[in-house]
C-alpha positions as CSV (number, residue, x, y, z in Angstrom):
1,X,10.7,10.4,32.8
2,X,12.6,8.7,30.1
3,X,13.8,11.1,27.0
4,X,11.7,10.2,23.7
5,X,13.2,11.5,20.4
6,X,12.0,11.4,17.2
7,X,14.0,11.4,14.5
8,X,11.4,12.9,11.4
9,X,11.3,14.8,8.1
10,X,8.1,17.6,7.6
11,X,6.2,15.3,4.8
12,X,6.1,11.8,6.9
13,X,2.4,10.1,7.9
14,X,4.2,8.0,10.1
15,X,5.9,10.7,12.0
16,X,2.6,11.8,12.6
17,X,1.0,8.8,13.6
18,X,3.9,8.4,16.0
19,X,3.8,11.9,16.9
20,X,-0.1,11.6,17.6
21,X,0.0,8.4,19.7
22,X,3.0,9.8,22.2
23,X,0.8,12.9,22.3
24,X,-2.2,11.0,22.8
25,X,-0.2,8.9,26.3
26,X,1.2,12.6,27.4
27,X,4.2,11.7,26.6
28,X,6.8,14.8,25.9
29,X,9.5,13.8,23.0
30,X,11.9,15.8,21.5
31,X,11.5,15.7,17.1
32,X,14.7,15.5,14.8
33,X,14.1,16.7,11.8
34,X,16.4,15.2,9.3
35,X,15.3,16.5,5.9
36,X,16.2,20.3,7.5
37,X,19.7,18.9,9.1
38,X,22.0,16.7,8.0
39,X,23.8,16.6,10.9
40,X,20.8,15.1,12.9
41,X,20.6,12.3,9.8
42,X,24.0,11.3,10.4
43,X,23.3,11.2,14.0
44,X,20.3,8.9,13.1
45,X,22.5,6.6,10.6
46,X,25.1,6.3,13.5
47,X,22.6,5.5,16.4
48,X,20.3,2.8,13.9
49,X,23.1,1.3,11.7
50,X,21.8,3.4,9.3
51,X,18.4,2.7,8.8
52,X,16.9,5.5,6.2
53,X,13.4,5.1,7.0
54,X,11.3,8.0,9.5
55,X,10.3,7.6,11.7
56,X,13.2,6.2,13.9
57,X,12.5,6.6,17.5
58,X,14.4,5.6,20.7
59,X,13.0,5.8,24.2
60,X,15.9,6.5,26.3
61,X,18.5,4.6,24.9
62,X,16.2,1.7,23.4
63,X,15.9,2.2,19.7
64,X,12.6,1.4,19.4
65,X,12.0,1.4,15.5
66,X,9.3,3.2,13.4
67,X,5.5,3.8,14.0
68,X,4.6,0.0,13.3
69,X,7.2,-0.7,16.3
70,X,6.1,1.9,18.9
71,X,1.8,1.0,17.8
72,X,2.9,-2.8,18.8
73,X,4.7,-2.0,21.9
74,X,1.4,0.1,22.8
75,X,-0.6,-3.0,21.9
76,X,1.0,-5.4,24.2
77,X,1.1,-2.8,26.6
78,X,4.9,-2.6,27.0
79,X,5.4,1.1,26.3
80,X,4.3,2.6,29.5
81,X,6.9,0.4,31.2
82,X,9.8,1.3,28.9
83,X,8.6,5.0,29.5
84,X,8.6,4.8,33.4
């Protein structure tokens, strides 16, 4: 299966949301915090030309966006093809 992460902070409603629907597919992901490390924020500038907005997520190496992003690609039924 592809690697998920999640790059989060601990007071986010879209992390959740995000969090919730991968849960929801049974899909395993791996959560960044970046409000506890700044190392993993820096890693998340560098890999998303540094968005500042959480959630950022990337499906193996596909940066998918925020919440919005991975809700649409479940929409149009795209996500379970980037995941397999």
């Amino acid at each position: 299966m592809t690697q998920i992460i999640v790059y989060s902070t601990g007071v986010c409603p879209y992390c959740d949301k995000a969090k919730d629907l991968l849960k929801r597919k049974g899909l395993a992901y791996q959560e960044m915090r970046v409000d506890t490390d700044q190392a993993k924020r820096e890693e998340m500038l560098q890999k998303t030309n540094n968005a500042r907005t959480v959630p950022q997520i990337f499906i193996g190496e596909t940066h998918v966006g925020g919440y919005t992003d991975l809700y649409e690609l479940e929409q149009a039924g795209k996500l379970d093809e980037l995941v397999s």
